[in-house]
Backbone bond lengths (Angstrom), bond angles and torsions (degrees), N, CA, C in turn:
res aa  C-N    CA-C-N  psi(-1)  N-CA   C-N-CA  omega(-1)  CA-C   N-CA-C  phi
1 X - - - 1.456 - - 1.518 108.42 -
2 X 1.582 108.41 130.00 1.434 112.29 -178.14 2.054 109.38 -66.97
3 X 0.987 116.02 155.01 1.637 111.70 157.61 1.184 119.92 -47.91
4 X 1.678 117.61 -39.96 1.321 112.04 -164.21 1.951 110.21 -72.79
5 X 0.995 87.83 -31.61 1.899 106.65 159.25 1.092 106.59 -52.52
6 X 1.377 145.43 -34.78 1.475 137.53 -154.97 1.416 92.87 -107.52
7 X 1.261 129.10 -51.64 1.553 143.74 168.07 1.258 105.83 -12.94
8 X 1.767 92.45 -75.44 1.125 114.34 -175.34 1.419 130.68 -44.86
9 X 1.244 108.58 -47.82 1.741 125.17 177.69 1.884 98.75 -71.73
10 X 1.157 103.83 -31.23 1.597 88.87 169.60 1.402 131.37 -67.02
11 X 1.859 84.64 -52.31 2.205 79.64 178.34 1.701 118.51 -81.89
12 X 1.620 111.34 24.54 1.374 104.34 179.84 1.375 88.53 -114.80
13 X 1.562 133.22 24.60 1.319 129.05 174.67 1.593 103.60 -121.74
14 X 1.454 109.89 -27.46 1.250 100.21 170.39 1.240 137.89 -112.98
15 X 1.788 107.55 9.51 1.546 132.00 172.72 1.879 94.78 -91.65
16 X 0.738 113.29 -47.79 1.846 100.06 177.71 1.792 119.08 -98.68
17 X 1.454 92.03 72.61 1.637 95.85 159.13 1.208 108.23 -96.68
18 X 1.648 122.36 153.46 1.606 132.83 -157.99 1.257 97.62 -99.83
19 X 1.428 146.44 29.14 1.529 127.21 103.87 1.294 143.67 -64.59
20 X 1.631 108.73 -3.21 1.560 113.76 149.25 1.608 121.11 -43.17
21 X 1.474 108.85 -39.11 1.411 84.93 -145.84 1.551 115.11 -91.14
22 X 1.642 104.50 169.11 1.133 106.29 179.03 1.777 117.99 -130.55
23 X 1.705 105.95 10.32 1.742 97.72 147.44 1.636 118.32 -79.97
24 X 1.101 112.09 156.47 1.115 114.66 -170.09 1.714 104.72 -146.68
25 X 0.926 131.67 109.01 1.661 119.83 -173.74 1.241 96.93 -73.72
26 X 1.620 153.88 -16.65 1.697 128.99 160.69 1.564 117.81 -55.26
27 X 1.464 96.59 -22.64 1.846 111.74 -177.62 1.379 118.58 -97.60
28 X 1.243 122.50 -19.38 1.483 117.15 -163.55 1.857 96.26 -161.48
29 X 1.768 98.56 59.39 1.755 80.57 175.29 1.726 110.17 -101.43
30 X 1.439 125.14 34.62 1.425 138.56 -168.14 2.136 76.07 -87.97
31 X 0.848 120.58 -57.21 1.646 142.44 -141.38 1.605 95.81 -54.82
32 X 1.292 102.03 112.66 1.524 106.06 178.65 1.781 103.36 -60.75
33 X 1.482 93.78 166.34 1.575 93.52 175.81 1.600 114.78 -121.43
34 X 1.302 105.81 36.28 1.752 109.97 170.74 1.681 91.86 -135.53
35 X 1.549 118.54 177.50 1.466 125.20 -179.30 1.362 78.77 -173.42
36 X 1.308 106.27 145.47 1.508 143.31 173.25 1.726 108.98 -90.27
37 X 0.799 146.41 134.15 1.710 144.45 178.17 1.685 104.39 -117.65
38 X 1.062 131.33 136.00 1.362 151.93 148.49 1.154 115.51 -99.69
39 X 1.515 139.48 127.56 1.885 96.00 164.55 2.058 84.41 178.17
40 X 1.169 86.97 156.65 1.684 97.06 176.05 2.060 118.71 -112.30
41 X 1.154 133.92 122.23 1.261 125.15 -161.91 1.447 96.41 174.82
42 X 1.742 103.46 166.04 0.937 141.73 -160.73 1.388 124.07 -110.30
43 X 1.361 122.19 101.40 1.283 141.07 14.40 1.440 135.90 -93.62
44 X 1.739 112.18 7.50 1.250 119.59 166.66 1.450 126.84 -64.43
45 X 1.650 111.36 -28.68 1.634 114.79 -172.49 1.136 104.50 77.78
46 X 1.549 106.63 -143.88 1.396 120.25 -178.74 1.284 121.43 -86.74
47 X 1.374 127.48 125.24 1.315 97.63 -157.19 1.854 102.84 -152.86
48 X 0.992 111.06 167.52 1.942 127.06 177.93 1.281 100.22 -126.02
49 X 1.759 107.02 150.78 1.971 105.60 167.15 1.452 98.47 163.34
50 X 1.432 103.34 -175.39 1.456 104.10 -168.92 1.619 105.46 -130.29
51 X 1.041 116.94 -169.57 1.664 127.39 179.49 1.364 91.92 -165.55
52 X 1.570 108.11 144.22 1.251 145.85 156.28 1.365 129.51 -84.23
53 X 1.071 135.11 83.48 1.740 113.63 177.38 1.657 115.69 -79.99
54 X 1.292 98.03 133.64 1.357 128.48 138.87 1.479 146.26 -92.11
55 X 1.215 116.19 70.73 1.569 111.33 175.15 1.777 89.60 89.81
56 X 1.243 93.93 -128.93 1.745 106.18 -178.59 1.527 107.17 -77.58
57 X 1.448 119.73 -5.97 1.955 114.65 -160.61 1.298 90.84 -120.63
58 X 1.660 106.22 138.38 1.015 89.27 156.15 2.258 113.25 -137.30
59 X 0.981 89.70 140.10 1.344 90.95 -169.39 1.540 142.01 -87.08
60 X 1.299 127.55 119.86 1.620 117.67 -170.11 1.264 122.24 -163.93
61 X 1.329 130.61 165.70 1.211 159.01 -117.49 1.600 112.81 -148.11
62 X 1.574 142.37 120.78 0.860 120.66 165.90 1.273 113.08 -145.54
63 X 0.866 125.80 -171.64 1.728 136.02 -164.85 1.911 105.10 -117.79
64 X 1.202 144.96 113.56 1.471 129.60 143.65 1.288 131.34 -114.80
65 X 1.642 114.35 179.93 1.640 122.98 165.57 1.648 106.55 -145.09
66 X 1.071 69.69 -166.12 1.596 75.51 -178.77 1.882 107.58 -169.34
67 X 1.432 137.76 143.27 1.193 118.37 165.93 1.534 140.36 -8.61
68 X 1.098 143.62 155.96 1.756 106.60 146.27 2.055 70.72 177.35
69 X 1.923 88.38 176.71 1.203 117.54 171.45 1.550 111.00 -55.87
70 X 1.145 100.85 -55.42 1.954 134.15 -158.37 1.908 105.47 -97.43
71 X 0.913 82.85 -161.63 1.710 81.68 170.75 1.686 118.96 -123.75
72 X 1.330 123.11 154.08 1.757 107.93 -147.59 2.017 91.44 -149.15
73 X 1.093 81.34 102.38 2.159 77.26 -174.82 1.461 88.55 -116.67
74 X 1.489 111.74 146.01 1.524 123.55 150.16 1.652 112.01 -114.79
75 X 1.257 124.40 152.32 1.341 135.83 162.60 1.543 99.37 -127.77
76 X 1.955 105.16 122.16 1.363 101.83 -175.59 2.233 84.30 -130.37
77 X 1.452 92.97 156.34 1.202 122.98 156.48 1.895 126.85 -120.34
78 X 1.489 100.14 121.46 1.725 90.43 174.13 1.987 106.14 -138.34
79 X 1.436 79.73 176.99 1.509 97.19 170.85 1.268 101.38 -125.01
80 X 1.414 106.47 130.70 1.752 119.90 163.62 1.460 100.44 -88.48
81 X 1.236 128.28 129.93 1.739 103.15 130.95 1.476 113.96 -137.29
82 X 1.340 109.75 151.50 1.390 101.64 165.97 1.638 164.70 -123.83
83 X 0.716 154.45 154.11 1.728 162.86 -50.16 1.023 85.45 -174.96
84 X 1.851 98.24 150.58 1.450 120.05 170.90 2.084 124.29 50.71
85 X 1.105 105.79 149.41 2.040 91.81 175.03 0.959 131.07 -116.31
86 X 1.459 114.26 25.80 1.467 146.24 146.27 1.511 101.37 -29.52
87 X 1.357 125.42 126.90 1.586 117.77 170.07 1.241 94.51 -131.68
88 X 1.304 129.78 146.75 1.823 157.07 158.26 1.856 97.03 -53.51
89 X 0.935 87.51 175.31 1.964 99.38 -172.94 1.903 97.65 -83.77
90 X 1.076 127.89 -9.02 1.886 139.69 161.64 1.080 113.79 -51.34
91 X 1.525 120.78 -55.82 0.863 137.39 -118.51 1.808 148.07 82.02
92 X 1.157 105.99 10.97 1.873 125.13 -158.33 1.731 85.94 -104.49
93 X 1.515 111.50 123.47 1.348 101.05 153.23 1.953 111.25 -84.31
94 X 1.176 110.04 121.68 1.439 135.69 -165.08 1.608 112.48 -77.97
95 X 0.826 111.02 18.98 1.671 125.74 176.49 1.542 112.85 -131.89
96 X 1.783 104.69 104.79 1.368 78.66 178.54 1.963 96.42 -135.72
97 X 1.316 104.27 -164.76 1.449 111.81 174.60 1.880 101.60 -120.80
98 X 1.336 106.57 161.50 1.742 115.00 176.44 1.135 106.85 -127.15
99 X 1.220 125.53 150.13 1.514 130.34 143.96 1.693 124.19 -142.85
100 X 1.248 115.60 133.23 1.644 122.33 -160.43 1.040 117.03 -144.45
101 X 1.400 112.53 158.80 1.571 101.14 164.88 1.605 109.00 -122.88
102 X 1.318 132.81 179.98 1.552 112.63 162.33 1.850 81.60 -152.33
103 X 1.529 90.95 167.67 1.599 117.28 160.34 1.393 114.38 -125.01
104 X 1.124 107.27 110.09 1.428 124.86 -177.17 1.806 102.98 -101.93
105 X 1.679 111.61 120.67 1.488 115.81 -168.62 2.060 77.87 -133.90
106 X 1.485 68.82 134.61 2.002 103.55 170.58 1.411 116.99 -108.58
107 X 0.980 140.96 116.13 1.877 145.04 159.73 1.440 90.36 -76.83
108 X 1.195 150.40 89.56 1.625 117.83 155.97 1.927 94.87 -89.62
109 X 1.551 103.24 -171.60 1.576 149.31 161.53 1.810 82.41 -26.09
110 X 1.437 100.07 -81.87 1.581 99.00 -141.55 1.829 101.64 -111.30
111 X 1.201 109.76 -2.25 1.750 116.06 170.21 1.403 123.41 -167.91
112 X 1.190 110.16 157.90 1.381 118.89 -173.83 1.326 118.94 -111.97
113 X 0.926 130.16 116.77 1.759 130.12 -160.16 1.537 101.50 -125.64
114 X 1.213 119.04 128.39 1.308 140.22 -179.87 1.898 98.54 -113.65
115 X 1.521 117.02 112.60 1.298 111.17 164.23 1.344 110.27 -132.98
116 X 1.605 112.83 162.63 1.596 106.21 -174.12 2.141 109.47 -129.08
117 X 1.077 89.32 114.22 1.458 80.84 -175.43 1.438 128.90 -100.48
118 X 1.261 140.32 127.80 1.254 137.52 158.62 1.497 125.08 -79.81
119 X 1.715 117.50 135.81 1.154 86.44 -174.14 1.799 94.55 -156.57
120 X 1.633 112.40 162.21 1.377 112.18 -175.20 1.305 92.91 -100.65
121 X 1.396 115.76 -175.10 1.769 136.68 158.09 2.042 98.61 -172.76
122 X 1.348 87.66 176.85 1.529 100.10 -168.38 1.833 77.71 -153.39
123 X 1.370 114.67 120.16 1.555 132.60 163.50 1.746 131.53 -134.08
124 X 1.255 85.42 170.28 1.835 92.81 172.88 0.976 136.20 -140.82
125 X 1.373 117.31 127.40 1.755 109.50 -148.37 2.014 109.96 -116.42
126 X 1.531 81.00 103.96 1.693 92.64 -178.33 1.345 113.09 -68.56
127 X 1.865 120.28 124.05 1.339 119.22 -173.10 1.574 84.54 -76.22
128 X 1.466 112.19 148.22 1.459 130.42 148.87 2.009 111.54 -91.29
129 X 1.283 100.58 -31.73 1.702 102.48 -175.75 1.389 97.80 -158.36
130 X 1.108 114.22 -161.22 1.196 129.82 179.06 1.807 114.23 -86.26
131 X 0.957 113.35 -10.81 1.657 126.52 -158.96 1.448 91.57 -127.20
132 X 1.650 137.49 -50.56 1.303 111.35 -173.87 1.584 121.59 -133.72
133 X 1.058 136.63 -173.61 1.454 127.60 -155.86 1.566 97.71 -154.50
134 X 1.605 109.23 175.60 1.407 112.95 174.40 1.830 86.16 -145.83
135 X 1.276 96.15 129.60 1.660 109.40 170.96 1.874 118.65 -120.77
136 X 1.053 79.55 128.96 1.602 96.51 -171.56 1.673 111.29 -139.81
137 X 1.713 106.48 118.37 1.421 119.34 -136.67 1.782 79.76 -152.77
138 X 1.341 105.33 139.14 1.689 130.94 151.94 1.396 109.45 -149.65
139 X 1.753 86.92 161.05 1.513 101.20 -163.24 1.722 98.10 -164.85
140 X 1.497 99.65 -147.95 1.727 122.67 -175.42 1.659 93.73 -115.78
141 X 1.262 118.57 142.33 1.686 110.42 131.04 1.583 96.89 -129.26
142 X 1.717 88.91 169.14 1.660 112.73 -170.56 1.319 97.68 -123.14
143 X 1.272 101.43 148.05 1.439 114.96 170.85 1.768 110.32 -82.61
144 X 1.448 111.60 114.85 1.510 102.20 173.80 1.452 125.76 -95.60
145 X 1.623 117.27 -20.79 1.225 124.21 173.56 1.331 88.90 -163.51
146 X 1.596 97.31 158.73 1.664 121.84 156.56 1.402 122.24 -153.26
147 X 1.481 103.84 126.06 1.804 90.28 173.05 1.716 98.28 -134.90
148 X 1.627 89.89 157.49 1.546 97.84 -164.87 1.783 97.32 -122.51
149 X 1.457 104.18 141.32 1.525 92.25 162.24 1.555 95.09 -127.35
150 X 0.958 98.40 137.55 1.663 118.31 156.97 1.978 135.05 -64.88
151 X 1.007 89.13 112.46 1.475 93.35 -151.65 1.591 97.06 -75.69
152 X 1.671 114.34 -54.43 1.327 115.60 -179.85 1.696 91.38 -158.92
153 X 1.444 107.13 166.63 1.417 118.65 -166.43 1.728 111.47 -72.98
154 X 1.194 131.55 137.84 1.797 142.86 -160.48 1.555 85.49 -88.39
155 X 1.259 108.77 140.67 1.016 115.42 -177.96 2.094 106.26 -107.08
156 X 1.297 84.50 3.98 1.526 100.15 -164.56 1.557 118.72 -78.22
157 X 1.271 110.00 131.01 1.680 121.44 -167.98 1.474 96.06 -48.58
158 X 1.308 115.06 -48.07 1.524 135.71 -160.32 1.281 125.52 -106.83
159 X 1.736 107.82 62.98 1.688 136.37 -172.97 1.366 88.56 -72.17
160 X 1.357 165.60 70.24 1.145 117.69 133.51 1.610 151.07 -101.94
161 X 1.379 126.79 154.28 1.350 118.17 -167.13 1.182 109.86 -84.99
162 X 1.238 135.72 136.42 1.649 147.15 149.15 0.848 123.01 -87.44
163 X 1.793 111.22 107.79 1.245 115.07 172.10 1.334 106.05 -123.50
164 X 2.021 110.54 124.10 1.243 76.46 163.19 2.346 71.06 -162.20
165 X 1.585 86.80 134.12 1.809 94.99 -155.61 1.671 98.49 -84.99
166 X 1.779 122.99 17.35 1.204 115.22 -178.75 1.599 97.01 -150.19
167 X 1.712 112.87 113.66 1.137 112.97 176.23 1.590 118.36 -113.57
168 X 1.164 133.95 -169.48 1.823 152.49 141.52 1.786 107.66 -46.70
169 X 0.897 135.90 122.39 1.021 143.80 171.22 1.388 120.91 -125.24
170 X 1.724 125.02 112.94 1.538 137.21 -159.71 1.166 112.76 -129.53
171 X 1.198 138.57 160.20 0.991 134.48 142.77 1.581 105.15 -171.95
172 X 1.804 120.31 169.80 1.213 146.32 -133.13 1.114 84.39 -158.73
173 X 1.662 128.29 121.40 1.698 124.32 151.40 1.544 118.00 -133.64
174 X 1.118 127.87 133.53 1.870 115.05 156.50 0.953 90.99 -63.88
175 X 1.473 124.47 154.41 1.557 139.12 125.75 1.606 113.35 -107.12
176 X 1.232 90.96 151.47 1.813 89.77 -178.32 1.865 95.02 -141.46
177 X 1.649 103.80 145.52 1.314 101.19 142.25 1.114 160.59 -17.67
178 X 1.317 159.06 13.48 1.625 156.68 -119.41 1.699 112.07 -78.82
């Protein structure tokens, strides 16, 4: 197990203590408890999925791709919760924090790379209506593992490897009601 794995499991134990929050079902029990996700980001890509709320968290799972030569799937899991008791005219306090992980697996031409990322963000989620939202969130992800197999030798002038186990982390989502 990398550090940044251990890091990680630390500040998602001590960034969500349950005096953060600011859903409250005496305050906001109109608030469905599923959400639909659309949204494009890093390290999910392109991606579909759902969330669960709990109280102030809400929890989910999604599926992505993205273009490529080869074939390019992510499976990500996160926790929303949210920050501050500021509420939007909905009812949603609109400030929140993330934490996730995803596995992002590559088929290319000449290798297959399996990597797994963990990653934070801190976002804000503009109501458009009552039913849907736009979320827009940056952060860190970490590299937690990678393994590569080599399918056959690159014939390419321009091999190079990227390594680097701490990136930019973005992303853009609708969420909607379901």
């Amino acid at each position: 197990m990398k550090p940044f794995s251990i890091i990680l499991c630390l500040l998602f134990f001590s960034i969500v203590p349950r005096n953060l929050h600011a859903e409250d079902e005496t305050q906001a029990p109109n608030i469905p408890k599923v959400r639909g996700i659309i949204g494009c980001s890093l390290p999910e890509l392109l991606h579909v999925g759902a969330r669960y709320r709990i109280n102030h968290m809400e929890l989910g799972v999604n599926v992505g791709t993205a273009p490529s030569n080869g074939s390019l799937l992510t499976l990500s899991a996160d926790c929303l919760f949210r920050i501050f008791l500021t509420r939007n005219e909905y009812g949603q306090a609109p400030w929140y924090g993330k934490i996730g992980i995803s596995a992002l697996h590559e088929d290319g031409e000449f290798e297959i790379n399996d990597y797994t990322y963990g990653h934070m963000r801190l976002g804000h989620e503009f109501a458009l209506s009552k039913t849907i939202a736009l979320q827009l969130d940056g952060g860190l992800m970490f590299e937690m593992s990678h393994q590569e197999i080599q399918k056959k030798p690159s014939s390419s002038w321009f091999d190079f490897d990227f390594d680097f186990p701490i990136l930019p982390s973005i992303g853009l989502s609708t969420v909607f009601y379901l």
